[in-house]
C-alpha positions in Angstrom: -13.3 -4.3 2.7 -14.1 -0.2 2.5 -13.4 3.1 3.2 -16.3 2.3 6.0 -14.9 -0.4 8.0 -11.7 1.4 8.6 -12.1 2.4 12.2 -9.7 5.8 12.3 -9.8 7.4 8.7 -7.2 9.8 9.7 -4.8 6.9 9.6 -5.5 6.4 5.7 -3.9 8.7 3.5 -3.8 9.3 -0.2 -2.0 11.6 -2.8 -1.4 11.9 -6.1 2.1 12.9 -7.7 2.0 15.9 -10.6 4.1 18.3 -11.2 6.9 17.0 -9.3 5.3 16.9 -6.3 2.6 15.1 -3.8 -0.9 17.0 -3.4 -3.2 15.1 -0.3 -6.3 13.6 -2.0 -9.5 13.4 -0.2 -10.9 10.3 -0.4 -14.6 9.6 -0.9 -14.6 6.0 -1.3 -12.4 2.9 -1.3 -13.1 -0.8 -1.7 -10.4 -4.0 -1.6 -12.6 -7.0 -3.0 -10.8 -10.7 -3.6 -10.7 -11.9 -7.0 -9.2 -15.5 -6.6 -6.0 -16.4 -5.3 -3.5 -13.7 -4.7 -5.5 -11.7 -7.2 -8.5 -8.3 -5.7 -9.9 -5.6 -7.2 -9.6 -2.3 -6.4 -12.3 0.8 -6.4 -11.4 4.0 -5.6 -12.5 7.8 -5.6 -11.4 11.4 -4.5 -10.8 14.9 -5.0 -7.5 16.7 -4.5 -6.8 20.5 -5.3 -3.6 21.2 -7.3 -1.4 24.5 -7.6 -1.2 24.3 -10.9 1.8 25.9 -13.2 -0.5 28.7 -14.0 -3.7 28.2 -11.7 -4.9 26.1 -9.6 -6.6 22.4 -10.8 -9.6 20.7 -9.1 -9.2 16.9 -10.0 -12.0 14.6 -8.9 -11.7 10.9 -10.1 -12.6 7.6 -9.7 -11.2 4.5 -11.0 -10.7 0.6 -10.7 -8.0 -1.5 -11.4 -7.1 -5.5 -11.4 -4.6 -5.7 -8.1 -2.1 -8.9 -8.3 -0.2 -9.5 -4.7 3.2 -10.8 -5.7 5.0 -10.4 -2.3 6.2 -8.1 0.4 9.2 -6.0 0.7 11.3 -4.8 3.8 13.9 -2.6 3.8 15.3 -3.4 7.3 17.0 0.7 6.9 13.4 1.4 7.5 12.9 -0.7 10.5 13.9 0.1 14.4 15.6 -2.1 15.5 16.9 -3.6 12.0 16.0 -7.1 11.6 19.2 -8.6 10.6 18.0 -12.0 9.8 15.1 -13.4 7.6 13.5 -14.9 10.9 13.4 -11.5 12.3 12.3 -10.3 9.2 9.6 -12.2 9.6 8.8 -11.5 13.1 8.6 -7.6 12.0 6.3 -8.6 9.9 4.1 -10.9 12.0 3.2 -7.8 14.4 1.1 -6.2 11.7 0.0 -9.2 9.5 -0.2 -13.1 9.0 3.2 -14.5 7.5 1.6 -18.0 7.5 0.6 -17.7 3.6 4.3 -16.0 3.1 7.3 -17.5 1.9 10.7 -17.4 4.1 12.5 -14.0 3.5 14.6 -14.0 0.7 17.4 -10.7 0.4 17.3 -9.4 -2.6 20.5 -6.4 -2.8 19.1 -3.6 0.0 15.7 -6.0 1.1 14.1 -8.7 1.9 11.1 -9.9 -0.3 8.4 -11.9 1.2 6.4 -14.1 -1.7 2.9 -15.6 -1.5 3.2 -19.5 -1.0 1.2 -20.2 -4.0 
């Protein structure tokens, strides 16, 4: 899956953290490819302008990296209405995504942590 088969860019946002702060990144390209179980590969590549300290910084870059999915978290805080139960954790959840591959909810201090069933 790409940068291409997202049907509104606008909804996919990107930002690097320097200085103590977010800058937006432009994004020229990004790829999600499955690398076994629970295991993808990552591609991606942008520009973002920076006010610098002293001047401003034009950063473009591009990098890969080895992505391992190890669960989901949900902080119910974040959630309206608060799910107060793992089942309706897991309903929250099922609106945006299969939970069939998902462990039950587990709460874990402030959350509740969703884990691959694998």
């Amino acid at each position: 899956m790409g940068l291409e088969q997202i049907l509104d860019r606008d909804l996919v946002e990107a930002s690097v953290f320097l200085f103590d702060e977010h800058h937006r990144v432009s994004l020229h390209g990004l790829q999600l490819r499955a690398a076994g179980a629970n295991k993808f590969s990552a591609a991606i590549a942008g520009a973002a302008d920076i006010d610098g300290e002293s001047e401003p910084l034009s950063l473009d870059f591009s990098l890969t990296s080895a992505l391992e999915f190890t669960g989901l978290v949900v902080v119910p805080d974040n959630l309206e209405p608060k799910p107060e139960t793992p089942e309706q954790v897991r309903q929250a959840v099922s609106a945006f995504m299969s939970v069939d591959d998902l462990r039950r909810p587990s709460f874990d201090k402030w959350r509740y942590l969703l884990e691959p069933d694998v």
